[in-house]
VEXMIFI-868981 format. One line per 5 residues: number of its first residue (from 1); for each residue x, y, z of N, C-alpha, C. Coordinates in pm, whole numbers, padded with zeros to 5 digits, m for minus. Example, Ala and Ser with C-alpha at 12.3 -4.5 7.8 and 13.67 -1.06 7.14 Angstrom:
2
1 = 01319,m00569,00780,01230,m00450,00780,01320,m00330,00780 ~ 01285,m00225,00708,01367,m00106,00714,01290,00003,00787 .
END
This chain:
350
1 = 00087,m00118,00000,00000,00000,00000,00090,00123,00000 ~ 00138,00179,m00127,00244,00263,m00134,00199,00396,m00042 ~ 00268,00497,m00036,00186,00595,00057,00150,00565,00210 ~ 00144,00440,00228,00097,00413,00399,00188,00391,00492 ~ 00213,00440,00607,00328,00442,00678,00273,00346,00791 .
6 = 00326,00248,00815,00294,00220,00957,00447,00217,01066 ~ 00437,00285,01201,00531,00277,01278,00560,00166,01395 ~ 00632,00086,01427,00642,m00005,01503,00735,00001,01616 ~ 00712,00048,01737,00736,00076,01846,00744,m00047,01902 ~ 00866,m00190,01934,00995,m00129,01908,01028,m00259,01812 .
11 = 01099,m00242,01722,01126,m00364,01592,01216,m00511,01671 ~ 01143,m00565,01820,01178,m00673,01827,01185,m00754,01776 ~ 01193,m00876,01851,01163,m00988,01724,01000,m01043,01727 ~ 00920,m00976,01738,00752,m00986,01666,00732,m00866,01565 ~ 00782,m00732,01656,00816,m00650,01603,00862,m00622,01439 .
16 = 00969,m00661,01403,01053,m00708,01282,00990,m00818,01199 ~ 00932,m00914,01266,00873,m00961,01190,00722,m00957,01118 ~ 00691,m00790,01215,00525,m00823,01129,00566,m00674,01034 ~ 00727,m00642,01049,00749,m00543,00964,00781,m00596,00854 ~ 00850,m00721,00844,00853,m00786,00748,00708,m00830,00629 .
21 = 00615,m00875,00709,00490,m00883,00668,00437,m00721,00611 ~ 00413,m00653,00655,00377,m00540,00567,00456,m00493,00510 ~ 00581,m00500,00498,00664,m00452,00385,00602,m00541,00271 ~ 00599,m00627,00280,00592,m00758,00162,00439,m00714,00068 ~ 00380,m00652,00181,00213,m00622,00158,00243,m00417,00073 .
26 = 00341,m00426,00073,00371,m00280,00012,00305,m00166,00094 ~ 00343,m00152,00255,00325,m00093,00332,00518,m00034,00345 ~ 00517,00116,00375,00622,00166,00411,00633,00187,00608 ~ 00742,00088,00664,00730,00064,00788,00865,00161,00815 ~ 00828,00210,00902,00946,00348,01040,00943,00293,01150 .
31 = 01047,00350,01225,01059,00325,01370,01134,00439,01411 ~ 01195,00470,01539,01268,00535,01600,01331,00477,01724 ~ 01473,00465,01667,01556,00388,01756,01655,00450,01885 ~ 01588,00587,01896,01670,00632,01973,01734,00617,02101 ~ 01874,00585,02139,01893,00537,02257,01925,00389,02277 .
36 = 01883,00288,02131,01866,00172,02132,01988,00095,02102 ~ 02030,m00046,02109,02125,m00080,02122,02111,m00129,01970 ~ 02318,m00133,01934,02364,m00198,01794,02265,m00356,01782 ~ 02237,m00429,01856,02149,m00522,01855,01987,m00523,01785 ~ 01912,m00408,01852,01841,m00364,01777,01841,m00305,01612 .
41 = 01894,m00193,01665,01969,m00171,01507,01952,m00266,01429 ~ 02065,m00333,01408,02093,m00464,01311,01960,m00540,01250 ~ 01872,m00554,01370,01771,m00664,01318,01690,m00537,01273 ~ 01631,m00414,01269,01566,m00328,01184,01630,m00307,01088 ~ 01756,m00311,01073,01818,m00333,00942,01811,m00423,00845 .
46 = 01782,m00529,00914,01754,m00677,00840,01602,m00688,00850 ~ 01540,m00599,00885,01398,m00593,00838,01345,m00477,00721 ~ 01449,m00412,00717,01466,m00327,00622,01331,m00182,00683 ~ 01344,m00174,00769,01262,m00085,00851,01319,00040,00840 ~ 01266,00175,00768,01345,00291,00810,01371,00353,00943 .
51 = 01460,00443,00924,01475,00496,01070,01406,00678,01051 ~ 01379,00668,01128,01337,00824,01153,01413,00902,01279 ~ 01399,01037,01302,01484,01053,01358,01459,01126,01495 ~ 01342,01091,01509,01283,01098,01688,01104,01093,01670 ~ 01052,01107,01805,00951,01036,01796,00864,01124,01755 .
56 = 00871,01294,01742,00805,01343,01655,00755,01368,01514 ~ 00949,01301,01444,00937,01319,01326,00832,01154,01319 ~ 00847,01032,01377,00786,00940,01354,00628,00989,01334 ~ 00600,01076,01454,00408,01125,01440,00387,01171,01339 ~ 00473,01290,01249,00408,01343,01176,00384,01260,01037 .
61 = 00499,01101,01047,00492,01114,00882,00391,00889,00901 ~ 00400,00894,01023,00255,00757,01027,00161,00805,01030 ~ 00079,00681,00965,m00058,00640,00982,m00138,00575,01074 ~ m00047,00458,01116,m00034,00398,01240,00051,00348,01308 ~ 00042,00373,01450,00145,00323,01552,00124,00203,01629 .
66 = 00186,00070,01600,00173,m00033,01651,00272,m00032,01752 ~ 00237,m00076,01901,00302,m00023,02029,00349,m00209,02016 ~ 00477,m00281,02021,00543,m00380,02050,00611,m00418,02134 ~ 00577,m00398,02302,00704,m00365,02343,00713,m00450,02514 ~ 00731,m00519,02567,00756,m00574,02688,00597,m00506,02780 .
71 = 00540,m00574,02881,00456,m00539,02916,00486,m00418,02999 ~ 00636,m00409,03084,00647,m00291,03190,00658,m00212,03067 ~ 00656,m00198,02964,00701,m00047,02839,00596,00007,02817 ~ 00452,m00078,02825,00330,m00037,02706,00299,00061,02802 ~ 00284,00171,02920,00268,00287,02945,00337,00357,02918 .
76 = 00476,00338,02976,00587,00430,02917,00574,00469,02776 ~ 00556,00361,02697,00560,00414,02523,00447,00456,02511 ~ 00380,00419,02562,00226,00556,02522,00184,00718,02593 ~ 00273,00697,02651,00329,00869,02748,00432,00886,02647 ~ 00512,00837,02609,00665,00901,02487,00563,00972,02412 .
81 = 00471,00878,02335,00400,00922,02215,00321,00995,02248 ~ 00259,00984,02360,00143,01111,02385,00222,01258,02386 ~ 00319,01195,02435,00407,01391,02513,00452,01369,02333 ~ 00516,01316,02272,00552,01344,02120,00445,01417,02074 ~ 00281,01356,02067,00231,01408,01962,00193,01540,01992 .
86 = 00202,01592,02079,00189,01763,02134,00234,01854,02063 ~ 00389,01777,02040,00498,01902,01912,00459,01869,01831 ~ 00372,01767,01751,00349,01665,01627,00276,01788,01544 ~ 00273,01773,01396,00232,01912,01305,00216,01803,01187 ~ 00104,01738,01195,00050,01631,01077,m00011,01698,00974 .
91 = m00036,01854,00977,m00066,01858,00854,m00223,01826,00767 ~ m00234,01782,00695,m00402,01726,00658,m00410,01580,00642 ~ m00297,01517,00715,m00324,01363,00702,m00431,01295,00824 ~ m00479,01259,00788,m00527,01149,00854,m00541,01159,00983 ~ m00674,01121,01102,m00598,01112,01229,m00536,01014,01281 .
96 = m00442,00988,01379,m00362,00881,01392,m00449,00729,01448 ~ m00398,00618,01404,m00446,00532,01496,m00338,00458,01569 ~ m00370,00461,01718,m00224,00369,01784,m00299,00246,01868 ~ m00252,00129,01796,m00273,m00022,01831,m00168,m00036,01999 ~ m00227,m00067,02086,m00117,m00124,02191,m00186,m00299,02207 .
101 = m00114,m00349,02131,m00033,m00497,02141,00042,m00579,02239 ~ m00021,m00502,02339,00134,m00570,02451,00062,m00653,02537 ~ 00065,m00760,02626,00069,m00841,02717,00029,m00790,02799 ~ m00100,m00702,02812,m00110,m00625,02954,m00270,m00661,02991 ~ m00260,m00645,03117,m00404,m00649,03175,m00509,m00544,03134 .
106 = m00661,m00586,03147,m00769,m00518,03054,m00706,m00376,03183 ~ m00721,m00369,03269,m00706,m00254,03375,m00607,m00140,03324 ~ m00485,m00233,03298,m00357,m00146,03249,m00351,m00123,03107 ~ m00480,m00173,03001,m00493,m00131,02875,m00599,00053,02900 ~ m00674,m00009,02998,m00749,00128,02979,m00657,00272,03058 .
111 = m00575,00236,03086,m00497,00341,03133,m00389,00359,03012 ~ m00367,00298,02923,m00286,00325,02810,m00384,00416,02743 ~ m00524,00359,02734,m00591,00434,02651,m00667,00591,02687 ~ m00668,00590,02799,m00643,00737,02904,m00552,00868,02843 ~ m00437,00802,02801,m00299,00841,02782,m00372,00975,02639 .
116 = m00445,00915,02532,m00492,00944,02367,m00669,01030,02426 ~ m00682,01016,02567,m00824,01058,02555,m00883,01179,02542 ~ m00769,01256,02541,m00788,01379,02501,m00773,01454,02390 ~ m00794,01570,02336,m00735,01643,02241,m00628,01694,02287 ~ m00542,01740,02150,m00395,01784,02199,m00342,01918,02138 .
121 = m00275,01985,02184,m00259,02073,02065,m00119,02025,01973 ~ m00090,02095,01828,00009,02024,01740,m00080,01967,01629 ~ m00087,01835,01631,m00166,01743,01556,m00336,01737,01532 ~ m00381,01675,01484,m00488,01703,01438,m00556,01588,01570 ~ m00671,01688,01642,m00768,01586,01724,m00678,01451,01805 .
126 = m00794,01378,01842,m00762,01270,01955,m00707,01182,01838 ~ m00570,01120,01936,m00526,00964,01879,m00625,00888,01901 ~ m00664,00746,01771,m00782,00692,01762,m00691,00588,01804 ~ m00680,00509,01955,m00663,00429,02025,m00780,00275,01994 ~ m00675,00173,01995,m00757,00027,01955,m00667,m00060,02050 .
131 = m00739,m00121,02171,m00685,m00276,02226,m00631,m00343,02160 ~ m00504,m00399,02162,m00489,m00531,02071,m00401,m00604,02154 ~ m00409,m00737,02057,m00326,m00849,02147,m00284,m00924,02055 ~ m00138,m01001,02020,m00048,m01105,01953,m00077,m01267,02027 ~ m00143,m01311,01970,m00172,m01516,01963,m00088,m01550,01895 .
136 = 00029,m01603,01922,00142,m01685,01858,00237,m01598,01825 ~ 00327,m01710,01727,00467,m01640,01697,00480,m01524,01604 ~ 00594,m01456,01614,00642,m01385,01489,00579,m01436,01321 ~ 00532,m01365,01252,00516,m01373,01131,00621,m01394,01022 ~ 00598,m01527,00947,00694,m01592,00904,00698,m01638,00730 .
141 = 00774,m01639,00635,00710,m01677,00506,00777,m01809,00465 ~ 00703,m01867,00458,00713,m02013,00415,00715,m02036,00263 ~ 00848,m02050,00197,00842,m02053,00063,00779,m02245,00027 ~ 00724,m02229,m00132,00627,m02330,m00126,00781,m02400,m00219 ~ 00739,m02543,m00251,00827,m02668,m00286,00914,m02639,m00404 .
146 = 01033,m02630,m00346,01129,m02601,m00481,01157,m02447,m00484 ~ 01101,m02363,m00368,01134,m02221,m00327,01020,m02135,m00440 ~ 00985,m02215,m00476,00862,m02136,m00581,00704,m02119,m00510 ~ 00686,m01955,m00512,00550,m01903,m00404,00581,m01900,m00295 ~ 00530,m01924,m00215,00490,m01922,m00051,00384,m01875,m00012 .
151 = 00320,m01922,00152,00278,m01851,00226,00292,m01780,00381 ~ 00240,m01656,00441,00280,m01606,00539,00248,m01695,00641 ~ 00295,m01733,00747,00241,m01782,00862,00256,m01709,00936 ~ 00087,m01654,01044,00115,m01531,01086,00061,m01563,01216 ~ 00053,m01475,01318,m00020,m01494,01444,m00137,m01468,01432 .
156 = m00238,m01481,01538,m00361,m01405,01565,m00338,m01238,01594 ~ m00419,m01146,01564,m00411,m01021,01625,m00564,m01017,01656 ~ m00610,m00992,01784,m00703,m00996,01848,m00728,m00832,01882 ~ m00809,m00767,01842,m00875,m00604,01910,m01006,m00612,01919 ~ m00988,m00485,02016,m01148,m00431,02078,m01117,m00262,02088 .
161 = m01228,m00206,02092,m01251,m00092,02123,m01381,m00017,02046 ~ m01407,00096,02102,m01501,00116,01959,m01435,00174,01873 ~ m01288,00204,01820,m01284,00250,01710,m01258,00137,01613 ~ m01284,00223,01495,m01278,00068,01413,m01217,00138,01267 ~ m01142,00088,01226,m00998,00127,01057,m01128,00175,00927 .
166 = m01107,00286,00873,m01177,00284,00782,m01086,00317,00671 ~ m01145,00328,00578,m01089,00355,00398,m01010,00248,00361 ~ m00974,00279,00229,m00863,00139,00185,m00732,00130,00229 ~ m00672,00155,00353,m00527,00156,00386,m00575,00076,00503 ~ m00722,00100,00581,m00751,00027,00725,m00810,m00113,00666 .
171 = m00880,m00078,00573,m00897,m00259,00534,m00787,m00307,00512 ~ m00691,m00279,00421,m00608,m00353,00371,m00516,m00417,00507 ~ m00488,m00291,00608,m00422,m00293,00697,m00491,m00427,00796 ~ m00602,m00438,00802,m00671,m00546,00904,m00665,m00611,00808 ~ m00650,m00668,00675,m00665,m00797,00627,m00528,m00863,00618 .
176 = m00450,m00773,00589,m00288,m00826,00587,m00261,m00870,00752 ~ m00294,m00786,00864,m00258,m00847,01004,m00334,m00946,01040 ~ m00472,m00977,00968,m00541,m01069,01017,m00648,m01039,01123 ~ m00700,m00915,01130,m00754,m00828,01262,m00837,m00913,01278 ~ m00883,m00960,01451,m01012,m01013,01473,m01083,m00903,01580 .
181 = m01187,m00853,01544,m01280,m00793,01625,m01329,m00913,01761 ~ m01294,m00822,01858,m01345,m00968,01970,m01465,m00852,02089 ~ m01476,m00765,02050,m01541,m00680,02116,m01554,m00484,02116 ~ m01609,m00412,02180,m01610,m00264,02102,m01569,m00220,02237 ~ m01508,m00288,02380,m01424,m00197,02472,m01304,m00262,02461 .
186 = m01261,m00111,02538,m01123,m00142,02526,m01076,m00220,02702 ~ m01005,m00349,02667,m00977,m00445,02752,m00978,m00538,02724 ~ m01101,m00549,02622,m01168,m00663,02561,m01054,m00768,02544 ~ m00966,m00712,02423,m00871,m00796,02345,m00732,m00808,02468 ~ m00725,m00722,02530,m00610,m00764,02639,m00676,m00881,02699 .
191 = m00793,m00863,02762,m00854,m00986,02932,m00826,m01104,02831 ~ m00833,m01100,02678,m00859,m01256,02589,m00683,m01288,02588 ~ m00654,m01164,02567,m00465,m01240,02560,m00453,m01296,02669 ~ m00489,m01241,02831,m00457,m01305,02940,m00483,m01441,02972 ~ m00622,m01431,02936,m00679,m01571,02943,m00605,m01688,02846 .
196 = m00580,m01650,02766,m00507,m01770,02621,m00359,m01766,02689 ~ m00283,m01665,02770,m00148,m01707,02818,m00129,m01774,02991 ~ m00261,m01773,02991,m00295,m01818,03107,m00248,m01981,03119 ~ m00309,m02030,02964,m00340,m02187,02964,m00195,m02167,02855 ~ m00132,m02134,02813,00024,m02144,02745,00117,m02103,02766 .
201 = 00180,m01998,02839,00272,m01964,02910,00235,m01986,03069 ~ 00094,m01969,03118,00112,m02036,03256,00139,m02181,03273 ~ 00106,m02256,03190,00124,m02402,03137,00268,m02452,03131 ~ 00333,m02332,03053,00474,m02356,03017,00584,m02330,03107 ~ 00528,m02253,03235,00588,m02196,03342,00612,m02348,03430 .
206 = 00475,m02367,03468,00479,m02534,03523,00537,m02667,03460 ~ 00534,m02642,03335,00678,m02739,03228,00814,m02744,03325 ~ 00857,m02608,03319,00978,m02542,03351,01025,m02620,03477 ~ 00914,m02608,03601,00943,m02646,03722,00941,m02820,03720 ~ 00842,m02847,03634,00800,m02994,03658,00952,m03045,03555 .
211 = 00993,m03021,03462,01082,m03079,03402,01209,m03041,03520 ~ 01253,m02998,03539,01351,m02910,03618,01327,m03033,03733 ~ 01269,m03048,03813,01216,m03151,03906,01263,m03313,03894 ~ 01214,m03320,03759,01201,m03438,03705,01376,m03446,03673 ~ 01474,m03394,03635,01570,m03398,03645,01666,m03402,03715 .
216 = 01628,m03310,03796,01692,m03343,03932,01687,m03468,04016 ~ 01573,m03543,03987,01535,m03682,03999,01558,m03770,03952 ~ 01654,m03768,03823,01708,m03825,03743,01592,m03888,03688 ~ 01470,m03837,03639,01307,m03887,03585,01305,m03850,03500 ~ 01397,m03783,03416,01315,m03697,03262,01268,m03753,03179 .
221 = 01304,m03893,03135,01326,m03969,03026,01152,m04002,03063 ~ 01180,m04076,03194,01067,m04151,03239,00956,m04030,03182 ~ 00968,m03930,03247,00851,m03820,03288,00809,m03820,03130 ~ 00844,m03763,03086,00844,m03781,02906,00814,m03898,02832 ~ 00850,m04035,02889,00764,m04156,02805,00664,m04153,02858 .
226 = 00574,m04130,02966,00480,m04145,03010,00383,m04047,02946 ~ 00409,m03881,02931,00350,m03780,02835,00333,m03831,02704 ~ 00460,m03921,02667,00404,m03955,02493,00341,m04045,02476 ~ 00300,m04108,02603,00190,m04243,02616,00053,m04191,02606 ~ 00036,m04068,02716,m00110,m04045,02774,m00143,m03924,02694 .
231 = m00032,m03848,02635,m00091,m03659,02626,00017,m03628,02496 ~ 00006,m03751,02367,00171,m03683,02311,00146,m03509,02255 ~ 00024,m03493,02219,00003,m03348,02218,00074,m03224,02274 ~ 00027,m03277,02402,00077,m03226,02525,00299,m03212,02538 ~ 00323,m03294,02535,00445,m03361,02542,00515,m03222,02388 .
236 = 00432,m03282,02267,00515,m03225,02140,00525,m03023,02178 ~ 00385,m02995,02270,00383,m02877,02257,00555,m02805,02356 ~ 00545,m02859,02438,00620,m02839,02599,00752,m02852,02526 ~ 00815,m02937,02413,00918,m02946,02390,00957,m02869,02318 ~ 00824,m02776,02242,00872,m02659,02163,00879,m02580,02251 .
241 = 00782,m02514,02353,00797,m02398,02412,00850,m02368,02472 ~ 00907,m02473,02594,01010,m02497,02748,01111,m02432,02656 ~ 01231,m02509,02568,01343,m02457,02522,01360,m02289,02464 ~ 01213,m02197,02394,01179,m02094,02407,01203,m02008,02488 ~ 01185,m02057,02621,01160,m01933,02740,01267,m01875,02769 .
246 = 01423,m01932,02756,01524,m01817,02781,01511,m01700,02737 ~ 01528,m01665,02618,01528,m01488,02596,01398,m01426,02627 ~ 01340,m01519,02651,01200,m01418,02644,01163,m01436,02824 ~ 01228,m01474,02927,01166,m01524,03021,01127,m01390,03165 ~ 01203,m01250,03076,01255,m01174,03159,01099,m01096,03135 .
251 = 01072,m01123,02990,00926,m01078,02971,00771,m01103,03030 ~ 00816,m01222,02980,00714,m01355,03120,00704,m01297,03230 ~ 00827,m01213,03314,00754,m01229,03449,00677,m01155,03469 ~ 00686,m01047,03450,00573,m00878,03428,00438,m00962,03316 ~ 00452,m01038,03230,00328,m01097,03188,00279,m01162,03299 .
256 = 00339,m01259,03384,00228,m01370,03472,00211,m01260,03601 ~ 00280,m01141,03590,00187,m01062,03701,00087,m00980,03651 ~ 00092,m00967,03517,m00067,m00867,03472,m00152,m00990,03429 ~ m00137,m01081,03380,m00207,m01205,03461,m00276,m01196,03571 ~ m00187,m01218,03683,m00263,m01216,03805,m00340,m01073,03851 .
261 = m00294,m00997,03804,m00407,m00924,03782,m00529,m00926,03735 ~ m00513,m00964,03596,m00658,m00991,03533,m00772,m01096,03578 ~ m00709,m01189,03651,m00784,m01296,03786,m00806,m01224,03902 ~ m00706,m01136,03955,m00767,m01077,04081,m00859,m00993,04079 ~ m00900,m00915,03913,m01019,m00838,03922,m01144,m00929,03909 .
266 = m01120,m01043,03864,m01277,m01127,03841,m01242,m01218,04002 ~ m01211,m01182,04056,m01239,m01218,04227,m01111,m01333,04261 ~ m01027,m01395,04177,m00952,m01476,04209,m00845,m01445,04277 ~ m00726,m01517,04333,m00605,m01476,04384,m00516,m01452,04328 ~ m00405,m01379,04340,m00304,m01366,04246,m00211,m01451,04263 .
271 = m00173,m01552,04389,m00084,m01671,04419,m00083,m01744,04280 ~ m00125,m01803,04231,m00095,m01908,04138,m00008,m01845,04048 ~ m00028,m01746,03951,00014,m01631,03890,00137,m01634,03922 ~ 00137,m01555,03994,00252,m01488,04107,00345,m01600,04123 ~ 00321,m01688,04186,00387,m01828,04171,00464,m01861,04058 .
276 = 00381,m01850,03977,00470,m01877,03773,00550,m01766,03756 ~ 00524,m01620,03795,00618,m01534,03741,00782,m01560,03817 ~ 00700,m01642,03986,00876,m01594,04016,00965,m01767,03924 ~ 00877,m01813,03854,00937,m01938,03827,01032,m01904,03676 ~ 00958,m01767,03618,01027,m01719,03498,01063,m01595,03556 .
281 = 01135,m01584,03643,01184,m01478,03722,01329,m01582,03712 ~ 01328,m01686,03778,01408,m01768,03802,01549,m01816,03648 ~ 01428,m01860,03581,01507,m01862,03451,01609,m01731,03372 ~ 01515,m01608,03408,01608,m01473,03404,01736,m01410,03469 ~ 01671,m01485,03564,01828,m01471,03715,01938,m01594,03658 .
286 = 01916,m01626,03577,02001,m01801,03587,02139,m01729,03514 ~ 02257,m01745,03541,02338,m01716,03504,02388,m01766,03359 ~ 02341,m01880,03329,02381,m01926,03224,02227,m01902,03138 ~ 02109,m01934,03140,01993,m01955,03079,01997,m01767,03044 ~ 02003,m01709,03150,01938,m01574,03150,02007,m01462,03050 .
291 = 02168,m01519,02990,02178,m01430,02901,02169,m01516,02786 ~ 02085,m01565,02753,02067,m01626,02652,01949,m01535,02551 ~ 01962,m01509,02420,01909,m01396,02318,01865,m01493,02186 ~ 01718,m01441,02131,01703,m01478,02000,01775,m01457,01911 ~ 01810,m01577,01821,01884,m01586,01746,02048,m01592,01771 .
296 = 02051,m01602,01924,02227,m01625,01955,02197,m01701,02024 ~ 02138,m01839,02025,02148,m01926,02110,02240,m02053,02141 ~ 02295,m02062,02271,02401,m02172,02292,02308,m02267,02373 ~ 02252,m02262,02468,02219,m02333,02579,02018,m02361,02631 ~ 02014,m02472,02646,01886,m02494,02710,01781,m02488,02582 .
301 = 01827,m02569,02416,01742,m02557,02307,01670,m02690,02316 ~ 01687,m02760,02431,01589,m02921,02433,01570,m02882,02577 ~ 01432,m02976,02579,01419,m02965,02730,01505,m03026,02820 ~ 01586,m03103,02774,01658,m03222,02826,01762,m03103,02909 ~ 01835,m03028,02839,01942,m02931,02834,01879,m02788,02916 .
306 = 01779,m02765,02885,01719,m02673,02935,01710,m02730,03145 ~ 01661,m02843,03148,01646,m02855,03267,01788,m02918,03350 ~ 01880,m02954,03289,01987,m02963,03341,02077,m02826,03386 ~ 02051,m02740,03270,02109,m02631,03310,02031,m02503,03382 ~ 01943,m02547,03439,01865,m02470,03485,01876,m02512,03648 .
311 = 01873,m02677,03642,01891,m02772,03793,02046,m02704,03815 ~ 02165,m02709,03747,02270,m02681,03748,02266,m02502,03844 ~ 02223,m02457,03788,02182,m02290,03810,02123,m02304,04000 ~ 02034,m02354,04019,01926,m02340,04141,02078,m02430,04223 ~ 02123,m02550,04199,02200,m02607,04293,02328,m02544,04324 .
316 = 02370,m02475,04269,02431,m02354,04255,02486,m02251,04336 ~ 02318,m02201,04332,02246,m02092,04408,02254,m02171,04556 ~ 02217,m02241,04548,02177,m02325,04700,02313,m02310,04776 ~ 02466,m02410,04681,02545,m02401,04729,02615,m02274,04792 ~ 02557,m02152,04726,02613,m02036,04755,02538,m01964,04930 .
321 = 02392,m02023,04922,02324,m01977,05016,02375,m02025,05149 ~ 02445,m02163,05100,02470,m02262,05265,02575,m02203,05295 ~ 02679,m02160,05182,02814,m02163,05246,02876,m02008,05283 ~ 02774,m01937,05304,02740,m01794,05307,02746,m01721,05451 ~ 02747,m01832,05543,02718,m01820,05673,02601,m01697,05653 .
326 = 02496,m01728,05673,02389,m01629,05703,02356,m01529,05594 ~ 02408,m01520,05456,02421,m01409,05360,02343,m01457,05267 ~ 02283,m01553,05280,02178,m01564,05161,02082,m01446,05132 ~ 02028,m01374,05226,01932,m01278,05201,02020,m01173,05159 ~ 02132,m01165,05167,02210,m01023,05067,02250,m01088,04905 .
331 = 02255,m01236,04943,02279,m01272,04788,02114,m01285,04715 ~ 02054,m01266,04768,01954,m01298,04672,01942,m01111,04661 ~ 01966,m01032,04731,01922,m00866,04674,02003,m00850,04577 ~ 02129,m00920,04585,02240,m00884,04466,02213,m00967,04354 ~ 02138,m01057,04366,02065,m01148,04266,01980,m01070,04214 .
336 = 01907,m01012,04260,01800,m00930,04222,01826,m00815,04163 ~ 01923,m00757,04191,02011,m00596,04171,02004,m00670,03986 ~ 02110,m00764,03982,02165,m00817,03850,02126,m00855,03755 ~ 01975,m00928,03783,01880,m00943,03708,01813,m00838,03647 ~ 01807,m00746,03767,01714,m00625,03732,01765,m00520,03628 .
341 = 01857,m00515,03656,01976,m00440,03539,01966,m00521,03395 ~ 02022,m00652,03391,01967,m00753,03296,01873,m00684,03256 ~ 01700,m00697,03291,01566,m00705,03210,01578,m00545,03171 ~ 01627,m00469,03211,01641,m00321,03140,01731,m00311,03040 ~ 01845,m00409,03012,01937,m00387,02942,01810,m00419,02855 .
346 = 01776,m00544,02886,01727,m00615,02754,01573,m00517,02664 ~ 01520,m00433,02785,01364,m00383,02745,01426,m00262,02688 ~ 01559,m00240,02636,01601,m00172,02575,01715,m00202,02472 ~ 01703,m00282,02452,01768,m00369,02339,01652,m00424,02252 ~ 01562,m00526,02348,01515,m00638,02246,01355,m00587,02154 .
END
């Protein structure tokens, strides 16, 4: 769609890859990398994503702003862009629409959407704000037999709100992402992401521990013929996703706590939740698992490996706690210090 800009806040790796997808769809994709690491860089380079050269020049020259970004970011980046579009001078285009896509609770979507509820001065009228939510992986092209054709394999994109894409750049735009209308408030499409990562990343959280367990028990093999007896479903899924969770696990944990959020507003507890995040809390702290990055991977790509070096990591830790005389509770703040530095390096890198 020559002429149509869409901006992607920040060209991770879902990011990059659904820039890949609308490039292909003859959409012109921007970003603004300011501050961001040569890591980033590189892969918007290899998505062939332009750069713009701060977040105003990004307002004035999109159509739409797709927000991509770790769940602790999706306020922060919608305060950048709100305080951006103030200086913003759009001119007679279009008013903006900004998608937030992120992993967040219906509670902490309507406070993103708070952010656009006003008029502004600069730009033309209110940002036209839409819920959304990512079901599955990065968007991918599958060339067909003998490298001749292909097709995209793409995720779900799930929204709500009442605004809704009009003219031929918003159709085209919802038919190339695949838009599913799941409701006309905004929350709608977040409470449905929660619920669907509820039963697959909370699922995959309990993999983590139960394989991890099972190894330490010297049971894996066992634990695993018995899954491909009763559940091989079950079994084929866990062996893709468990080996997954390193680079992404630092993300997970701020997901299984807006999770438990989204249960504690329909009356439930946040323990169970809470429980899984510190379990992908764990995998982030791991010295060996935790600097582990898409597309640079050495360690923990089978579950087999994953839970050895993860048992390796916790026994570790243990040994450090006993022989500490009494300093375990300063090693775990300095555990915590290190990690925490970690998930910022990374919510600004990845």
């Amino acid at each position: 769609m020559a002429g149509v800009t869409v901006a992607i806040l920040s060209p991770g790796e879902m990011g990059s890859g659904i820039a890949c997808l609308l490039r292909a769809h003859q959409f012109r994709v921007i970003t603004s990398i300011s501050g961001r690491s040569s890591y980033t860089y590189n892969r918007a380079i290899a998505s062939k994503i332009e750069f713009v050269s701060s977040d105003v020049d990004l307002i004035n020259q999109a159509d739409y702003i797709l927000s991509i970004v770790p769940p602790s970011e999706a306020l922060p980046t919608a305060r950048r862009v709100g305080y951006a579009y103030t200086y913003a001078a759009r001119g007679n285009k279009l008013p903006l629409y900004y998608f937030d896509l992120n992993a967040v609770s219906p509670n902490l979507a309507e406070k993103v959407e708070d952010v656009f509820s006003k008029p502004t001065a600069g730009a033309n009228g209110v940002v036209r704000f839409i819920d959304g939510a990512i079901l599955g992986g990065a968007p991918e092209f599958v060339q067909g037999p003998g490298g001749v054709g292909g097709v995209w394999r793409k995720p779900r994109v799930v929204v709500s709100g009442k605004e809704k894409l009009v003219g031929d750049s918003g159709h085209l735009l919802e038919e190339v992402l695949g838009l599913r209308w799941v409701g006309d408030r905004v929350g709608q499409a977040s409470g449905l992401k929660m619920c669907f990562a509820s039963l697959t990343k909370g699922l995959t959280g309990l993999a983590v521990q139960s394989f991890t367990t099972a190894s330490n028990l010297s049971l894996l093999p066992a634990l695993k013929e018995e899954l491909a007896i009763f559940y091989p479903p079950l079994l084929t899924f866990l062996e893709s996703a468990v080996p997954a969770v390193p680079p992404r696990a630092y993300r997970f944990v701020r997901e299984m706590e807006e999770i438990a959020d989204t249960h504690a507003e329909a009356g439930f507890s946040r323990a169970v939740f809470s429980g899984i995040a510190d379990i992908y809390r764990g995998v982030a702290q791991d010295e060996v698992l935790g600097k582990e990055r898409s597309g640079e991977r050495n360690r923990g790509q089978t579950v087999d490996d994953f839970a050895d070096t993860y048992g390796e990591g916790m026994r570790r830790r243990e040994e450090v706690n006993r022989n500490g005389n009494n300093s375990g509770a300063q090693d775990g703040v300095e555990l915590e210090k290190k990690w925490m530095g970690r998930a910022v390096e990374r919510m600004a890198t990845d």
